[in-house]
C-alpha positions, 0 to 999 in steps of 0.5 A: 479728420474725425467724422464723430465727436464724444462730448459731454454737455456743459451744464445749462447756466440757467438752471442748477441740476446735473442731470445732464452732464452725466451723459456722453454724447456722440455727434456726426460731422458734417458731411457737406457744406449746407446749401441755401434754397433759392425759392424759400431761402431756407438751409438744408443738406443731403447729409442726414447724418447731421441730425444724429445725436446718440446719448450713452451713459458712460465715455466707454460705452461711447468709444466702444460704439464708436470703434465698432462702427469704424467711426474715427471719432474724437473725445473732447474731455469736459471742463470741470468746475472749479469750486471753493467751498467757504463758510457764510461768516466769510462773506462778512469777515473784516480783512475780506479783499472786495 
């Protein structure tokens, strides 16, 4: 079983920049199941690895670090949008399917 996973974050549906899907980003697995405190009802772990996010430029600088700490982590390759560039005249076009 992993206990790190690389990824790159999908694009915020909201906004149209790519800023952010250009790093990787190496999380830890939980280590324990989270607990409920009786007096607060607030949830909380012993496992601080949990609140580690570490961001790298590349997939390769991230699976280098990964291996160096001995980490056994999984890559999850990212969904590439799939766009079809048309022209504006096509949006008006007589034989256009609706």
């Amino acid at each position: 079983m992993a206990n790190a996973r690389i990824y790159r974050p999908a694009n915020n549906i909201m906004q149209s920049g790519k800023a952010r899907m250009l790093t990787w980003i190496l999380e830890f697995e939980p280590g324990e199941a989270k607990t409920v405190d009786p007096l607060m009802g607030w949830t909380g772990s012993g496992d601080t690895r949990g609140q580690v996010r570490m961001t790298f430029d590349t997939r390769e600088e991230a699976v280098g670090y990964a291996q160096r700490a001995g980490l056994d982590a999984v890559v999850i390759e990212p969904n590439e949008p799939h766009l079809i560039k048309r022209d504006y005249a096509e949006r008006f076009a007589y034989n256009r399917v609706r």
